[in-house]
VMD Tcl script that draws the C-alpha trace (Angstrom):
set ca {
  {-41.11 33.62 -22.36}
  {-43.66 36.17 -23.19}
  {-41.71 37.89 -26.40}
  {-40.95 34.41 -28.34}
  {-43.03 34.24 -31.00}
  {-44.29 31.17 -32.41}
  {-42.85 29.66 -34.94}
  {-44.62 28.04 -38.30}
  {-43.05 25.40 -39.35}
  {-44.03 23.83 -42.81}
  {-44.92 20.26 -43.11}
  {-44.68 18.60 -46.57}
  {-47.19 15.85 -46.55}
  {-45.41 12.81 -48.57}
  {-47.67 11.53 -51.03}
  {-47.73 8.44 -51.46}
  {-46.88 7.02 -55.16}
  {-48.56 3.89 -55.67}
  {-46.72 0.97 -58.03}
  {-48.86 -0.20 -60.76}
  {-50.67 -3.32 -59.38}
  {-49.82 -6.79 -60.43}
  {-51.66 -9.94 -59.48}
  {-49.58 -10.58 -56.70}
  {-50.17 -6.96 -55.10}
  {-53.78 -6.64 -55.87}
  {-54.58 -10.21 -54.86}
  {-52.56 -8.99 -50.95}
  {-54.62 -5.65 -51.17}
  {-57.80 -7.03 -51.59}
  {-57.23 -10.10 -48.75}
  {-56.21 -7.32 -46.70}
  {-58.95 -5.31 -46.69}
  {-61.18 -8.59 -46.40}
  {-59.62 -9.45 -43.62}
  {-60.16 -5.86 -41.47}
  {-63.84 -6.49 -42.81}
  {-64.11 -9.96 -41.35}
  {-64.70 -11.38 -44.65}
  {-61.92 -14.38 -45.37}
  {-62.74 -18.09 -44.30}
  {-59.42 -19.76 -43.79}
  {-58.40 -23.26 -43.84}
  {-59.92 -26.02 -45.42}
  {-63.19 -26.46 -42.74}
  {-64.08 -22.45 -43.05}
  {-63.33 -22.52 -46.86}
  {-65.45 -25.73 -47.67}
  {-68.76 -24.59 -45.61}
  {-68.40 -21.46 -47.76}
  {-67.71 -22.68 -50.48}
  {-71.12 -25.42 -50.30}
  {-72.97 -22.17 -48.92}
  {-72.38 -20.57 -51.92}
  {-71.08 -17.21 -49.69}
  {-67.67 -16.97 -51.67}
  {-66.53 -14.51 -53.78}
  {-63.21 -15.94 -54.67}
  {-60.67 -18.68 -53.75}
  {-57.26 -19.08 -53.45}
  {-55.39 -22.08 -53.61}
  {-51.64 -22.67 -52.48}
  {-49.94 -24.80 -55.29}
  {-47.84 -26.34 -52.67}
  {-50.46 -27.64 -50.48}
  {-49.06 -31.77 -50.68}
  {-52.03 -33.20 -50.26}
  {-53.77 -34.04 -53.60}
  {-57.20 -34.61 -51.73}
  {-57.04 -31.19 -50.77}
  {-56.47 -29.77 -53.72}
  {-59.19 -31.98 -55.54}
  {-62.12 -31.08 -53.31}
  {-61.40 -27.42 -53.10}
  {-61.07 -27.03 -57.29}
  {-64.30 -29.65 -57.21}
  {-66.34 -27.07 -55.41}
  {-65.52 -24.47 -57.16}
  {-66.09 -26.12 -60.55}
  {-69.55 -27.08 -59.25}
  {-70.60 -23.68 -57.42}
  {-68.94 -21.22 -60.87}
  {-66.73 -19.82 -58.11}
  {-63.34 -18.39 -59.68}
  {-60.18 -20.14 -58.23}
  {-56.56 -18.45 -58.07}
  {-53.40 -20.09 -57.22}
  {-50.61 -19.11 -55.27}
  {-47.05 -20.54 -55.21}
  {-46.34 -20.58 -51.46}
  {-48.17 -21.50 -48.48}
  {-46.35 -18.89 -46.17}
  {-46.88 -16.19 -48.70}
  {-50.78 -16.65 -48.69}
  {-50.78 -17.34 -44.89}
  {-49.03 -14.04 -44.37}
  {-51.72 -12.38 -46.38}
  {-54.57 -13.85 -44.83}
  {-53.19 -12.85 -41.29}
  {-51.96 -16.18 -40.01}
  {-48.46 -14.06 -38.35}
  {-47.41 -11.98 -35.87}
  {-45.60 -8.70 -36.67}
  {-42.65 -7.58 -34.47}
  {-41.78 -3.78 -33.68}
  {-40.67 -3.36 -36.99}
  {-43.34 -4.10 -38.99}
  {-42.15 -6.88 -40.34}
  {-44.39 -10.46 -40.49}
  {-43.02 -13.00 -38.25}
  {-44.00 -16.62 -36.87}
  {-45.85 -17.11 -40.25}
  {-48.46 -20.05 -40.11}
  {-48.69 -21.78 -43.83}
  {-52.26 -21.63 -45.19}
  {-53.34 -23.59 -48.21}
  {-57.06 -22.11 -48.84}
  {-58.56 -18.98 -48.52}
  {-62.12 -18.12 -49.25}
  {-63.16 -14.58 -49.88}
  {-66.50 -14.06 -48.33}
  {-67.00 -10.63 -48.70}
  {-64.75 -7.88 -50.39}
  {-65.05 -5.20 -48.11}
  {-65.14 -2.33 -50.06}
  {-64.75 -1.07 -53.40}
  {-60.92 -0.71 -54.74}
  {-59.07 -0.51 -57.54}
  {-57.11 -3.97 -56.37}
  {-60.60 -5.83 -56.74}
  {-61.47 -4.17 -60.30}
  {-57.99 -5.68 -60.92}
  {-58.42 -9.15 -59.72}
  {-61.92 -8.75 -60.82}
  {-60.91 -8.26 -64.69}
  {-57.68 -11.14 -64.06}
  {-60.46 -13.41 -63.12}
  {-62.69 -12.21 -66.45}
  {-59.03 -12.31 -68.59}
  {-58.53 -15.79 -67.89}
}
mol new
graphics top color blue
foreach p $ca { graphics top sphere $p radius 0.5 }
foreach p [lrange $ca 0 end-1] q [lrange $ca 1 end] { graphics top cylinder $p $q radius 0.2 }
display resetview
């Protein structure tokens, strides 16, 4: 045991190659890293008290949330308060990435509660997903 030497053994560190960000991607970053920062209201009673607090950042609205009283108060507030407003096509999709869902041993999201409003409290921290969203907001 005394005459093996040790071995090095090289270790190639993968980097990783980021895809150019979209709406879509940015938009999942930045709720993301809201949510490790406590920083999303979700639902329609956390999203209106910060929305008539004036605390929000951002909002995002699921275009299939059915109910058209819903939908009318949430884009009233944010008309009134000069808060910008994003949509979303699916309810799932924006509940996944505001953390409604469990994740099983693969990683992958499961039990995935719908969500029709999010509220963006606080960003978090400075990325290049929020200068995206950020200029998407001022582009539109």
């Amino acid at each position: 045991m005394a005459d093996e030497e040790p071995v090095d053994v090289e270790v190639k560190e993968e980097e990783e190659v980021e895809a150019p960000l979209d709406p879509k991607s940015a938009l999942k970053g930045v709720l993301h890293t809201a949510l490790c920062h406590d920083g999303l209201a979700r639902g329609l009673h956390e999203a209106v008290k910060a929305l008539d607090r004036r605390e929000a950042h951002l909002c995002v609205l699921s275009s299939s949330c059915n109910e058209p009283a819903y939908k009318k108060l949430i884009t009233a507030l944010c008309k009134e308060h000069d808060i910008p407003l994003l949509n979303v096509e699916d309810s799932k999709t924006l509940g996944e990435w505001a953390g409604l869902c469990k994740y099983n041993s693969e990683g992958k999201a499961v039990k995935i509660v719908g969500c029709s409003c999010v509220v963006l409290r606080s960003w978090g921290e400075e990325s290049e997903a929020r200068q995206f969203i950020m200029n998407h907001i001022k582009n539109q």
